[in-house]
N, C-alpha and C positions, 0 to 999 in steps of 0.2 A: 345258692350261687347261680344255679340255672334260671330261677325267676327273675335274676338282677341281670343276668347276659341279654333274658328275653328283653326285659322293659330299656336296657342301654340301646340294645341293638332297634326296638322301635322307637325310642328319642330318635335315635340316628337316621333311621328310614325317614320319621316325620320333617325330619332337619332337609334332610336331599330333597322330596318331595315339596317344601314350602320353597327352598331356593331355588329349585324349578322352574314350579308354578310363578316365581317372581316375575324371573327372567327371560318366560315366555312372554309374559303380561307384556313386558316392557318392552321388548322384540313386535313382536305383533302389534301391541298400540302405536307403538312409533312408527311402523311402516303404513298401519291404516290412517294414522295423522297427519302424514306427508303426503300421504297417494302418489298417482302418477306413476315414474319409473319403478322406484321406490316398492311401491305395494304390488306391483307387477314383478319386480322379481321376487321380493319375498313369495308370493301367490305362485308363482315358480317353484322356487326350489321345497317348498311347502309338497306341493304335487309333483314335485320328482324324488322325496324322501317320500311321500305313501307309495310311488309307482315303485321304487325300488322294495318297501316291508311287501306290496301285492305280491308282486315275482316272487318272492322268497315263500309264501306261503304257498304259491301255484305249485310250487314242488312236493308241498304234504298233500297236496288233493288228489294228485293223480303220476303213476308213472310212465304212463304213456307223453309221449311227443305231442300228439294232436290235440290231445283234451288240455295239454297246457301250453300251445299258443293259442288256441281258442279263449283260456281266462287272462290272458295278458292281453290279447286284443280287447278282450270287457271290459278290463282294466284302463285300458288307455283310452276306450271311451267314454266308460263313467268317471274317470278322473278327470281329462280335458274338459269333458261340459262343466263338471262343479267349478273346475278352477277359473276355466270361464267366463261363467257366471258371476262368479263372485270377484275378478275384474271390471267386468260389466255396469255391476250394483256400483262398486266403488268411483265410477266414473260417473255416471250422473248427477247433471248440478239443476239446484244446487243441496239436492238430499243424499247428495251417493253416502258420505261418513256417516251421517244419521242412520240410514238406511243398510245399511255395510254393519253397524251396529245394531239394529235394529235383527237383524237376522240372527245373526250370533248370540242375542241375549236371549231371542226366542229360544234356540236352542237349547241352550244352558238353563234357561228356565222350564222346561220339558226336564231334562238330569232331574236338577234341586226338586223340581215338583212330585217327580215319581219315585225318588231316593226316601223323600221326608213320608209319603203316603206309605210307601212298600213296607217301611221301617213299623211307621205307626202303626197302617192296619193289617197290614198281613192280608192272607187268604191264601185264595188258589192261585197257583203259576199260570202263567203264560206259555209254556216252553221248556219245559225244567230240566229238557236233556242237549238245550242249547244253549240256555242262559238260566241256572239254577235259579238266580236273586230276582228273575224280573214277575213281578206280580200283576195281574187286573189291576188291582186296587194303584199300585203303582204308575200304569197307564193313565188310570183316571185322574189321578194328581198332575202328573207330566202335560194333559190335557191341560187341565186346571191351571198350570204354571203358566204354561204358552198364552193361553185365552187372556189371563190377567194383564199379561206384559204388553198382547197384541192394541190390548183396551185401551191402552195406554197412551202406545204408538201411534195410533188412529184416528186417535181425540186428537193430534193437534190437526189434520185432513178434516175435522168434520165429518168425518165418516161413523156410520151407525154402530151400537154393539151387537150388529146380524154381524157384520163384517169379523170382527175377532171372534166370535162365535163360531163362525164358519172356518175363519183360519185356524186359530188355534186347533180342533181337534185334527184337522188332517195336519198340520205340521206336526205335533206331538207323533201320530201314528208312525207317520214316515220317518222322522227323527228314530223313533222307536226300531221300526223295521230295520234303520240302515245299521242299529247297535246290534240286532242281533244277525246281520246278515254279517258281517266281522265274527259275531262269536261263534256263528256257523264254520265261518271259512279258518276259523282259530283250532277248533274243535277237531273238525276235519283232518289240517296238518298238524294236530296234536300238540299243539303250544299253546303257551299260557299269555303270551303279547306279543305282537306284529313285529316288536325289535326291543334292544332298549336304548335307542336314540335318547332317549328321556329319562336321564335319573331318576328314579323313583312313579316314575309316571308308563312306561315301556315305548311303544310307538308311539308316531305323529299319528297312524292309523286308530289308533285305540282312542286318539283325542277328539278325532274330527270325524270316525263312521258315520253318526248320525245328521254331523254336518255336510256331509259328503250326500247324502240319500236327498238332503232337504233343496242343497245348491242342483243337483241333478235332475229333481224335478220339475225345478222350477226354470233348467235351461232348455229340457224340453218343451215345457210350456210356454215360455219366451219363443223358441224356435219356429211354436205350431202359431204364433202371433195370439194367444190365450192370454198373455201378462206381459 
């Protein structure tokens, strides 16, 4: 009876989790296919639901006052610049949608690339007392993902495969970094996800750390007139 509880009760997690995933899909696509106001407030309230799971986590890091408006002020300016940034990209014509996508799938191709590597080949960890599952060999994949997609993207610019060679592995890293700097800040105030705004999925933080690390770098760089 217990084995049949367990397998009902994960039909039913996998059931919330794909209706989710659906419903973000659909949310998100729509507002980055319309742009404009549209993708500017989504890109809003997006960055006012992470600023709100940050704050909430500021309180397991520290009980002092000072050390935690210090990481609410980090917060609201590593949030500001991704969110941004990722306005920014979306307004430029006439590649901002392409491009707007083009970021994002890097991303997500970093995940799938490093999930299918870590799976397959194992090895030594990364970090094992911040992020148990994340592996070398996984990194290398997540590289691997990125690079492919970037190869992609680039081809229609005419541009060399130096270019996605060079991008790809620092996005991958960064994307990397900014997953386990979440799972740092997870660990820390002892939780297991930034909220569960997300049925079956927990925070908006847990979806977009890495997206977060990648648009922030790249607002700095935009800022220093580098990109």
């Amino acid at each position: 009876m217990e084995g049949a509880d367990r397998k009902a009760k994960g039909a039913s997690d996998l059931g919330v989790r794909a209706a989710s995933a659906v419903v973000m899909v659909l949310v998100a696509g729509t507002a980055l296919w319309l742009g404009g106001t549209v993708w500017s407030v989504f890109v809003l309230a997006i960055a006012a639901g992470v600023m709100w799971e940050w704050s909430r986590l500021t309180l397991g890091l520290s009980d002092k006052v000072a050390p935690r408006v210090i990481w609410i002020l980090v917060g609201i300016v590593y949030i500001t610049v991704a969110a941004r940034m990722l306005e920014y990209v979306r307004g430029l014509e006439p590649d901002g949608l392409v491009g707007t996508l083009a970021i994002v799938a890097t991303v997500i191709a970093v995940d799938v690339g490093a999930y299918f590597a870590g799976r397959t080949i194992g090895g030594p960890k990364i970090a094992p007392k911040i992020s148990p599952s994340k592996t070398w060999a996984g990194l290398a994949g997540g590289m691997l993902g990125a690079t492919a997609l970037l190869a992609v993207y680039f081809q229609r610019f005419g541009a060399t495969p130096i270019a996605a060679l060079t991008a790809g592995p620092i996005i991958a890293a960064v994307a990397q970094a900014g997953d386990f700097f979440e799972s740092w800040m997870k660990r820390r105030a002892g939780v297991k996800d930034s909220s569960g705004l997300i049925p079956g999925h927990g925070g908006l933080f847990d979806r977009v750390d890495g997206l977060l690390a990648v648009l922030f770098l790249a607002g700095i760089l935009h800022a220093l007139g580098m990109m």
